[in-house]
N, C-alpha and C positions, 0 to 999 in steps of 0.2 A: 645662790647668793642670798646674802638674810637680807630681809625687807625694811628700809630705811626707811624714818618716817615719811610723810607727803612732806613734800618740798625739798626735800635734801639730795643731793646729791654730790656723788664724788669722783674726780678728776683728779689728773697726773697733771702736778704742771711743770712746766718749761720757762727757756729763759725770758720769753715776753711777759712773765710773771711776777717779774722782781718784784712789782709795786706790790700785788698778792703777798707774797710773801715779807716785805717791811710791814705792810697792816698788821699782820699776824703778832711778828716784833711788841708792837705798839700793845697788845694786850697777852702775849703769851704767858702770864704769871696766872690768869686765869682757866688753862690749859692743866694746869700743874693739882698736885694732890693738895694742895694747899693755896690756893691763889692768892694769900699775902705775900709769895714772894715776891724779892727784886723781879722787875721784866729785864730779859738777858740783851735787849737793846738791837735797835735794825742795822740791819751791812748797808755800807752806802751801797746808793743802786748798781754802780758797776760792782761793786762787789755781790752783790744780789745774783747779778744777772752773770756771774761768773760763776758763783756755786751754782747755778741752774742748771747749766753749760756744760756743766761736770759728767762724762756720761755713765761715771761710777755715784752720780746721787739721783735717786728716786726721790720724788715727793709729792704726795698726793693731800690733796685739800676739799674735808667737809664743807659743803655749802649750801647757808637755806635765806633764801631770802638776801641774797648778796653778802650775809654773812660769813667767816669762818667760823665753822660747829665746831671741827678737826680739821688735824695733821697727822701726817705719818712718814716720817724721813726714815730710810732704807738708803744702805752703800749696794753697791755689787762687789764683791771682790772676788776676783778672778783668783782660781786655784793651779795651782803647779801639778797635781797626778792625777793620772789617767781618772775618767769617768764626768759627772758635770762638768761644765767648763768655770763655771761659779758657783756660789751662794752667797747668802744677803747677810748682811747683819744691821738686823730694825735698832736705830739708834734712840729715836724718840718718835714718843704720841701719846698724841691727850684729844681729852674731847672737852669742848667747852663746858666749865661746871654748871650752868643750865640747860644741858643737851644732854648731861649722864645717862646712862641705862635708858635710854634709846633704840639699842643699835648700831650707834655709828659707829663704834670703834670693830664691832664687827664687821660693817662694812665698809670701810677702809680696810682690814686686812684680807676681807675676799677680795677686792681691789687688787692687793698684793699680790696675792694667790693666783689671780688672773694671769697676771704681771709675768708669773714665776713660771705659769704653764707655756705661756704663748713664747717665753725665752726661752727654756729647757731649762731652768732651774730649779732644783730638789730639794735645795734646804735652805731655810732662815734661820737665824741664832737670833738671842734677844737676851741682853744683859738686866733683867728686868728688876726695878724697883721693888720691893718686898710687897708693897702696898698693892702694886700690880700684878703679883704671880698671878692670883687665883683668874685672872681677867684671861692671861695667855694661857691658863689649862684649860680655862675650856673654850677657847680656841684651835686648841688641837697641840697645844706645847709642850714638851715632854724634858724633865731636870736629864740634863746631860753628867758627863762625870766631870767630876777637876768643877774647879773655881773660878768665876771671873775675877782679877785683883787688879786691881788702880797704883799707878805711881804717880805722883804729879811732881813735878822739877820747880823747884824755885828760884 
């Protein structure tokens, strides 16, 4: 597992987390490649504490000093033919833009990796921002074939 600075550490958390996770809300545009962005805004607490609940989301939270450093949100999706029963697909993660090159985002996804041995699952997919390839290659990521492609409905 790579070595996290002193004080940091990282956890999976659950639905008594909501609050954890609205904090995050509160500053997540600084998570981002760019921390001018909009913040994408907190789920009221039951809704918080229902995406927690979800037992197909993972999410795991940097912490140093009561802070959040990072996040890293993971689905489980269950497969239909024989061999794993799942794999992941890491939807988002960021490390706070005073925490970069650290480490932490490598450890959040040994976190992951943990995660993925102690279930029996073998693969992650990651639809990764350009900005972020090179972060997930050497992580061990590897370009698959085909495209990911976006529709959004209006």
């Amino acid at each position: 597992m790579p070595v996290l600075p002193s004080g940091v550490t990282v956890r999976r958390i659950g639905p008594g987390d909501a609050a954890s996770l609205n904090a995050l809300a509160r500053t997540d545009n600084v998570f981002d490649q760019d921390p001018a962005t909009e913040r994408w805004g907190a789920l009221t607490p039951d809704g918080a504490r229902d995406f927690l609940s979800d037992p197909s989301v993972l999410f795991w939270l940097a912490e140093a000093d009561g802070q959040v450093v990072g996040f890293l949100h993971c689905y489980v999706q269950r497969r239909r033919s024989s061999g794993p029963w799942a794999e992941l697909l890491l939807m988002e993660m960021g490390t706070h833009a005073d925490w970069r090159r650290r480490g932490i985002g490598r450890g959040m996804v040994a976190a992951m990796e943990a995660w993925m041995k102690e279930n029996g699952v073998a693969e992650v997919w990651v639809p990764a921002n350009t900005y972020a390839a090179g972060f997930y290659r050497k992580c061990g990521f590897v370009a698959d074939e085909g495209e990911i492609l976006v529709k959004e409905l209006h």
